[in-house]
C-alpha positions in Angstrom: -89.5 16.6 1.1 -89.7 20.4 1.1 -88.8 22.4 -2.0 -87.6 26.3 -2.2 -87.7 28.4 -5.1 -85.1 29.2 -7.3 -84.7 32.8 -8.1 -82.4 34.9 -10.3 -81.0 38.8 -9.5 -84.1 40.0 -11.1 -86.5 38.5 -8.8 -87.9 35.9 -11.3 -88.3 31.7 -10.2 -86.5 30.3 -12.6 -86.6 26.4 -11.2 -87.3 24.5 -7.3 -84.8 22.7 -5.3 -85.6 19.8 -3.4 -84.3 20.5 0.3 -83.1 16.9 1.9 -85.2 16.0 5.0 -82.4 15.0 6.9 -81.0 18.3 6.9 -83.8 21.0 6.7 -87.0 19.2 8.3 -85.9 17.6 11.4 -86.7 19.1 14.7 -85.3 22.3 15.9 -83.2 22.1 18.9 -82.7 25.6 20.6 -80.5 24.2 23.1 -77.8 23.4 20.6 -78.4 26.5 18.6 -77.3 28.5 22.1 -74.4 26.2 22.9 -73.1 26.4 18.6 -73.5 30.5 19.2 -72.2 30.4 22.7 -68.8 28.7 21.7 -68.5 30.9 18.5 -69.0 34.2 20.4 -66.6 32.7 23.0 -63.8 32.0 20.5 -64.1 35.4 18.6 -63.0 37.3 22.6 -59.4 38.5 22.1 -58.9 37.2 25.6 -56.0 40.2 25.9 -57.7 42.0 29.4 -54.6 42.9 32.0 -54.5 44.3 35.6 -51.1 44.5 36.8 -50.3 42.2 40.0 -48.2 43.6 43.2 -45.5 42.5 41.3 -46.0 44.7 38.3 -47.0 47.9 39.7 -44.8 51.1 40.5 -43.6 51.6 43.3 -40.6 50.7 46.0 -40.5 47.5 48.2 -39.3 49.1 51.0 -40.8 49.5 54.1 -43.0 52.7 54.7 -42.3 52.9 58.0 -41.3 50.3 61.3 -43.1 47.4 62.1 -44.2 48.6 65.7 -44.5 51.8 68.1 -45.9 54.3 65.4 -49.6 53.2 66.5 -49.9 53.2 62.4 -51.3 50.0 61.0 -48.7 47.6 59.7 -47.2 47.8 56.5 -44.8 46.1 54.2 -44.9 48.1 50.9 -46.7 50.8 49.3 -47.9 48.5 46.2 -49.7 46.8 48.8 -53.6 45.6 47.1 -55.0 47.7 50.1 -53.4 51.2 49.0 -54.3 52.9 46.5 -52.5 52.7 43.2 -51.3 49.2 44.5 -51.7 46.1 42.5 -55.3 43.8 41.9 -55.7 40.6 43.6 -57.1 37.9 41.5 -57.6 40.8 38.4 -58.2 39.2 34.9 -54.9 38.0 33.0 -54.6 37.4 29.1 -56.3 33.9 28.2 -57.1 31.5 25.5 -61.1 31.3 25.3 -61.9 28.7 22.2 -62.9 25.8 22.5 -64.6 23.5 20.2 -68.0 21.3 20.4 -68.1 18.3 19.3 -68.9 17.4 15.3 -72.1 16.1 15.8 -73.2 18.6 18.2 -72.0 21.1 15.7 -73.5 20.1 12.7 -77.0 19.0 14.5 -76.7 22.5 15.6 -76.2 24.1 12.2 -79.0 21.6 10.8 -81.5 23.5 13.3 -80.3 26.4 12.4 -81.6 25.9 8.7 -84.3 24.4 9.6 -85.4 27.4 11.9 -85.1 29.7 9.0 -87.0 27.3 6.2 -89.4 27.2 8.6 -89.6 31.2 9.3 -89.4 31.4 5.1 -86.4 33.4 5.6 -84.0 30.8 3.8 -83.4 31.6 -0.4 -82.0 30.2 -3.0 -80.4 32.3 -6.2 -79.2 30.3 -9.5 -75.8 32.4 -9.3 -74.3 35.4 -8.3 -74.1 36.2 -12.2 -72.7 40.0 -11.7 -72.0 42.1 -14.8 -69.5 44.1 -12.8 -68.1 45.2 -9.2 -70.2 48.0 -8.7 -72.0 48.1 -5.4 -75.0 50.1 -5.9 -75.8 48.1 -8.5 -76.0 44.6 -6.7 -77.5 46.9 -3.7 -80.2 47.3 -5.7 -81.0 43.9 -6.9 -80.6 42.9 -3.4 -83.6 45.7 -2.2 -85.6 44.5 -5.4 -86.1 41.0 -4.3 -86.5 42.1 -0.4 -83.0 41.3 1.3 -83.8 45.0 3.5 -81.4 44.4 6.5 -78.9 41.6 8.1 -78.0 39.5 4.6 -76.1 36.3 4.7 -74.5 35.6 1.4 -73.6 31.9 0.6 -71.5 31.3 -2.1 -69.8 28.3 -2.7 -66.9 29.1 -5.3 -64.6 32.2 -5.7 -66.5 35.2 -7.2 -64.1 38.3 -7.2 -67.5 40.7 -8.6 -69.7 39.6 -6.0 -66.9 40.0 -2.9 -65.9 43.9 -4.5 -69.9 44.2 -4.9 -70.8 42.9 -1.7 -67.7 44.3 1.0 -69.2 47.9 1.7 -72.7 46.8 2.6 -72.6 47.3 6.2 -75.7 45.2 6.5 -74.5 41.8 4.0 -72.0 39.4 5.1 -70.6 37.5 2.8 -68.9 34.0 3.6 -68.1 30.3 1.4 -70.6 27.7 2.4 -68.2 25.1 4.1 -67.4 28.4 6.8 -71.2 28.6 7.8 -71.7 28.0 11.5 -75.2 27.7 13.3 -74.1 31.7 14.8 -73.8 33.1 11.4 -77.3 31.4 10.4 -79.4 32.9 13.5 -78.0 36.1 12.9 -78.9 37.1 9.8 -82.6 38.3 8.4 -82.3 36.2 5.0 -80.0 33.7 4.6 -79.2 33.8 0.3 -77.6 30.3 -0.9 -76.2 29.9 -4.6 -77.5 26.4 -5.9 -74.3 25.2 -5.9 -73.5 26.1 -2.5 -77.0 24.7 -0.7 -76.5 21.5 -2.7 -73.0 21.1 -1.5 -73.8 22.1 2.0 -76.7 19.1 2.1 -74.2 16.7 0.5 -72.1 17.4 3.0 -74.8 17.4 6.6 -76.6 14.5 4.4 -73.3 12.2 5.8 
């Protein structure tokens, strides 16, 4: 069974955590890791890209000029896709692209995820985001002290107004509740910070 330290703000190990096999030391499936960050990425597109058809495009529908005798090619309206300013053929229209993976592929995903960064020693553990106050160059600080340099995941598993105040003009920190964790959010980040109560609650919940 692997085991993490426990660590406070101020850098100090205060305790170990015993890390459940079933979710941090099984084997490491890239494959699912792409197809988790693949359908995330996919359902965060907007999906609202327009070209305007024929249809939709300036312009009379009559005529330019008579079918036959002018020696000109033949025409039937100015929007016509060949002309320029005319309308697109086949040109992207707005569309829905979420979709979801299956539960197990998910979470097997999100179990190689962790496992990836256990195994890179990139995965921490803090006792609690105990903050005196809201101030962020404080908690910026603490963070630098015990490393956390660039591209911080934060996972906090109840509501902690100090540490969301603290924590939401760090362009490089991301802070999100541990049940809203995907496998994308994981690979992304340099460190990957867990309160206690959060990791516990996340293995409790892969553990089923």
């Amino acid at each position: 069974m692997a085991t993490v330290e426990i660590k406070n703000l101020k850098n100090e190990v205060v305790g170990q955590l015993d890390l459940a096999d079933e979710v941090f030391s099984g084997p490491v499936n890239e494959a699912l890791i792409h197809l988790a960050v693949k359908q995330y990425l996919a359902s965060q597109r907007s999906g609202t890209h327009k070209t305007k058809t024929r249809a939709e495009v300036s312009g009379s529908g009559r005529k330019p000029w008579r079918q036959k005798g002018t020696g000109r090619a033949r025409v039937g309206e100015i929007r016509n896709p060949l002309w320029r300013k005319g309308g697109t053929v086949f040109g992207p229209q707005p569309r829905d692209y979420e979709y979801h993976l299956p539960r197990k592929m998910f979470r097997a995903a999100l179990k190689s995820a962790l496992a990836l960064k256990l195994k890179d020693k990139q995965l921490n553990v803090i006792d609690a985001f105990t903050l005196d106050g809201h101030k962020t160059k404080a908690f910026s600080q603490a963070l630098a002290k015990m490393g956390f340099d660039r591209k911080v995941l934060l996972i906090d598993h109840q509501e902690n107004v100090n540490l969301w105040l603290a924590a939401r003009n760090l362009e490089q920190v991301q802070l999100i509740p541990n049940l809203q964790i995907t496998p994308y959010h994981v690979v992304n980040a340099r460190h990957v910070v867990f309160t206690k109560a959060a990791i516990q609650a996340l293995q409790e919940v892969l553990s089923k």
